[in-house]
N, C-alpha and C positions, 0 to 999 in steps of 0.2 A: 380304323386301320392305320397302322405306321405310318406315313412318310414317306416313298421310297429315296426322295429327293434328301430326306435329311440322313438316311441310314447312308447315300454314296457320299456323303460331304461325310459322312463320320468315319468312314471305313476308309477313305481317300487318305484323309487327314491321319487316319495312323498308320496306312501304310506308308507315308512319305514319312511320317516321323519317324517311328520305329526301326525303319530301314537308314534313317540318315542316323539315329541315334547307335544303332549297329556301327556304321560306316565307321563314324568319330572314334566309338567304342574299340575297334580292332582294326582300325585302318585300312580298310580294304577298299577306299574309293581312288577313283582315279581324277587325277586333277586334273582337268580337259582344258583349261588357260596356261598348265606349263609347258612351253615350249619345246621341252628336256624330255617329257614324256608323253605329250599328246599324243602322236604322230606313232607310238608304241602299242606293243600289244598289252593289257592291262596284266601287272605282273602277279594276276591271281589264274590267269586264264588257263594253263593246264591244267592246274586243278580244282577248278570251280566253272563248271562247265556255263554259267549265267554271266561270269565275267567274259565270258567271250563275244567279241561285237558279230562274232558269226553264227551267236544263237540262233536256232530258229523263230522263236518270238521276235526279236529285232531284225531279222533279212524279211520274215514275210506277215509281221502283224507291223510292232510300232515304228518302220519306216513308214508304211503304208496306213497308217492310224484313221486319219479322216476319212482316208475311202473306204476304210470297213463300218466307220460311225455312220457313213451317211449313208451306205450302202442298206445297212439296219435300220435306220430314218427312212427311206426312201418305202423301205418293205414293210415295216411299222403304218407309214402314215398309208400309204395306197391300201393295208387292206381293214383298214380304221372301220368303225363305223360311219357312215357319210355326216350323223348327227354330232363327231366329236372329232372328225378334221373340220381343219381351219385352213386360211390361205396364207394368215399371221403363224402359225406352224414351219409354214415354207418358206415365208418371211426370214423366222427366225433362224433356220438350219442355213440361208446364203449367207446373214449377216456374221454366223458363227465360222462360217466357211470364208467370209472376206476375211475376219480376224484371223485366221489361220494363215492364210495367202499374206495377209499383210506384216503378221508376227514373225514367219519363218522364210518366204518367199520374195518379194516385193513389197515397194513401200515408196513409190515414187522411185523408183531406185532401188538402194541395196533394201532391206528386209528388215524390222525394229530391231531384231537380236541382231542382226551384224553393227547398225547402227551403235548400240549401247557397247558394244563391244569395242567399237573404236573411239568412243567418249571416252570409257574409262581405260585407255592407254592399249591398244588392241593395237599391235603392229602385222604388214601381212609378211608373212615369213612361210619357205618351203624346206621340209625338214630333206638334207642327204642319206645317201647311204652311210655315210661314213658319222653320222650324228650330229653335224654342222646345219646350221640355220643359217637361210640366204633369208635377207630382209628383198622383198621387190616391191615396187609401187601396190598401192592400196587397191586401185583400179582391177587386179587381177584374182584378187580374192571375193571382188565383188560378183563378179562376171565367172567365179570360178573356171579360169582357162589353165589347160594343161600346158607345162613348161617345160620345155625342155632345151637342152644348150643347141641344136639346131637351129630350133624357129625362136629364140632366145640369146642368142648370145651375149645383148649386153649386160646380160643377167648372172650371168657365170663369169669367174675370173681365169685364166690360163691355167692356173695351180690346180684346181681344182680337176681332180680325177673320177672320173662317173663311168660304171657300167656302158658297155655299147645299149642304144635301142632303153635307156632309162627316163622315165617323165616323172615328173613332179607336178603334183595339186598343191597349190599354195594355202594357205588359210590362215584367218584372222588367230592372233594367240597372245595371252600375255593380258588383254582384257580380262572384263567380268562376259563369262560365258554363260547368259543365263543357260538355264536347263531347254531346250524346245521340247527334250521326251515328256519332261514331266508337265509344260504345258499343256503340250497338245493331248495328253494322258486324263491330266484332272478334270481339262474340259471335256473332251470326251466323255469323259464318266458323269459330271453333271448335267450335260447335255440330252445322253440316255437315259439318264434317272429322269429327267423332267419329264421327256415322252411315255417312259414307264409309267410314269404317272397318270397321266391322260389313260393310257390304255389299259389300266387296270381300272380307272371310275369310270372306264366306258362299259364293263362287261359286257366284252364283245365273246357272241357264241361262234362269229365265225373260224374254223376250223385254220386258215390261213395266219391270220391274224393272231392264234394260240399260241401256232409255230413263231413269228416273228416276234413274241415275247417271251419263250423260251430261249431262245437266239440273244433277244436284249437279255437276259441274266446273263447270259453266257458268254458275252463279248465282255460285258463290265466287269464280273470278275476275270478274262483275264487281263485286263487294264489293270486293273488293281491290281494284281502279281506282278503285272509288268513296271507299275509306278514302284511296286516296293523292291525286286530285282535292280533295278536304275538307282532308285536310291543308296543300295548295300553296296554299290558297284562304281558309279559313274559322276560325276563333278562332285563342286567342292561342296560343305551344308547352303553356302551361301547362294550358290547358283542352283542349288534343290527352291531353295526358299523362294528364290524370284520367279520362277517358272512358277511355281504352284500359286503365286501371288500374280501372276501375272493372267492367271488362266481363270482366276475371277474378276476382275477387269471387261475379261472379253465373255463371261460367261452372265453377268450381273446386268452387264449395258444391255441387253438385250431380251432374256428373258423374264420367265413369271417364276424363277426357280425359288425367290422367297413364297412363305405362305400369303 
């Protein structure tokens, strides 16, 4: 029997390519570190319905990524065979889950991607209406706090004319942004290939357990649509690459995902 752990690192790997090599190809990614355009709607979005950050794959799958992976882990391992769970299983899905927390969320602080983001020259800045960049302390991007020239003032200059009742999110830009989609994407997908794995050399007859690996094909591909959609669409090649690099890091320290 195939693999199924080698078939998602293969299928992974050219969705990120294939969609980043489209990207270069006809331009259609959005560069999420420039200042000028981040903060914009991506200028493919009326008519290419997946450039829109208001897809619904992105408002109700890949914001919400790890909680549908583990959610599928959770219903995967509980209706396992009892001879082919493990407690290093559950082990494995917190450690991948600390890496998540710690890659996108916290990290003693800010989060490893804000961190690298402000190594390589990442200032915090709140984009205007009027297309103007306020540069504010670093602090506020960490903490993501909404600003506004109210509870702000020292943050706004006189000149500056804003909307009644307008707020601003600030956020790190101008760094290297790696990808988080396609981190927490790749891993994902390696993550459910492993357990796939396990529950297909278990042949389990339970009827439960069918359904929850029907369900694992079913989320992975569309992780996979969604790693190559982000790709054709969203950051630069270079911050495809470091996510998808980065998301074996946290997928390799921990699991049994080689042979």
């Amino acid at each position: 029997m195939v693999d199924s752990r080698l078939l998602a690192l293969t299928a992974i790997t050219l969705a990120v390519s294939f969609g980043t090599a489209y990207s270069v190809a006809y331009g259609t990614y959005l560069d999420t570190s420039d200042p000028l355009v981040a903060h914009l709607a991506h200028p493919l979005a009326k008519s290419h319905y997946w450039a829109r950050k208001s897809n619904v794959l992105n408002v109700y799958f890949i914001k919400k990524a790890w909680g549908w992976t583990s959610a599928l882990f959770l219903l995967s391992w509980g209706t396992r065979n009892p001879s082919s769970r493990s407690l290093s299983q559950l082990v494995q899905w917190l450690v991948e889950t600390a890496c998540w927390i710690t890659f996108t969320s916290w990290f003693f602080g800010p989060a490893v991607i804000d961190r690298l983001a402000l190594a390589s020259g990442g200032e915090c800045l709140i984009p205007l209406p009027s297309g103007q960049q306020v540069t504010v302390p670093i602090e506020y991007c960490f903490t993501r706090s909404k600003i506004t020239p109210a509870t702000h003032p020292d943050v706004f200059t006189t000149s500056l004319v804003l909307p009644e009742g307008w707020t601003g999110v600030p956020r790190l830009q101008r760094g290297h942004d790696v990808s988080g989609h396609i981190f927490l994407l790749t891993m994902s997908i390696l993550f459910l290939s492993d357990q796939l794995r396990i529950s297909l050399r278990s042949g389990s007859s339970n009827g439960w357990h069918k359904i929850a690996i029907v369900l694992n094909l079913a989320l992975i591909s569309v992780w996979l649509f969604s790693s190559y959609i982000t790709s054709v669409y969203f950051h630069s090649p270079l911050e495809k690459l470091t996510g998808y690099g980065g998301s074996f890091l946290a997928i390799f320290s921990v699991s049994n995902f080689l042979p």
